[in-house]
C-alpha positions in Angstrom: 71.1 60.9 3.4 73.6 58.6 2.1 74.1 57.6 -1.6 73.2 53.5 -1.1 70.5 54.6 1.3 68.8 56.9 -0.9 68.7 54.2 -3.6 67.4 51.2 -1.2 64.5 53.9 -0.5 63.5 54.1 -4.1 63.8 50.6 -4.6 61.2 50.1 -1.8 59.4 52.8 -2.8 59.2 51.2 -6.9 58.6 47.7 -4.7 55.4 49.0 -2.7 54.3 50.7 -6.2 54.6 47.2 -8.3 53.5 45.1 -5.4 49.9 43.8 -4.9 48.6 45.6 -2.2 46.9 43.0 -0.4 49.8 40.4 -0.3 52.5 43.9 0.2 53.9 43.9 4.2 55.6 46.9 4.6 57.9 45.8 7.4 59.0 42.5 5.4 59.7 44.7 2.4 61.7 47.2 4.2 64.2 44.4 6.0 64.6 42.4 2.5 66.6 45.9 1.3 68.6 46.0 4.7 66.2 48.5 7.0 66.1 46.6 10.4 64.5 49.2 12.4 61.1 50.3 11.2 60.9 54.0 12.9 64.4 54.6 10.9 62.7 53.1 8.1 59.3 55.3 8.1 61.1 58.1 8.9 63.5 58.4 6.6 61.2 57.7 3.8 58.7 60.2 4.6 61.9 62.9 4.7 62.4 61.7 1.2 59.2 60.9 -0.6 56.8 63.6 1.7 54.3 60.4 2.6 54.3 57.4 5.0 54.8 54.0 3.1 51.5 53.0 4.3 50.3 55.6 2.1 52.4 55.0 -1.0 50.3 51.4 -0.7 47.4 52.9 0.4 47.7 55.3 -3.0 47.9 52.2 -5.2 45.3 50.3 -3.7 42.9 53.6 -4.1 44.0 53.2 -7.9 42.9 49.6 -8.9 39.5 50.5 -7.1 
């Protein structure tokens, strides 16, 4: 993975963490730090962070319950 990509995943990743998770849509998130194409997106972010970004957002909501 490439330096710039690497850091636009964290910053979605630290995003989907701080965001609410009822008003958080994935796909909205992803294009405002430049990923376009959503199976790039998903996939690329499991390969780094071992989850789906559903379930980063489905592990914070599980932690406010």
């Amino acid at each position: 993975m490439r330096y710039l990509e690497v850091r636009r995943l964290n910053a979605v990743r630290q995003q989907l963490k701080a965001s609410e998770p009822e008003n958080c849509t994935i796909a909205i998130l992803a294009s405002q730090f430049g990923f376009y194409s959503p199976s790039h997106f998903t996939r690329d972010y499991k390969t780094m962070f071992g989850e789906l970004p559903s379930e980063t957002l489905q592990n914070k909501r599980i932690s406010y319950s």
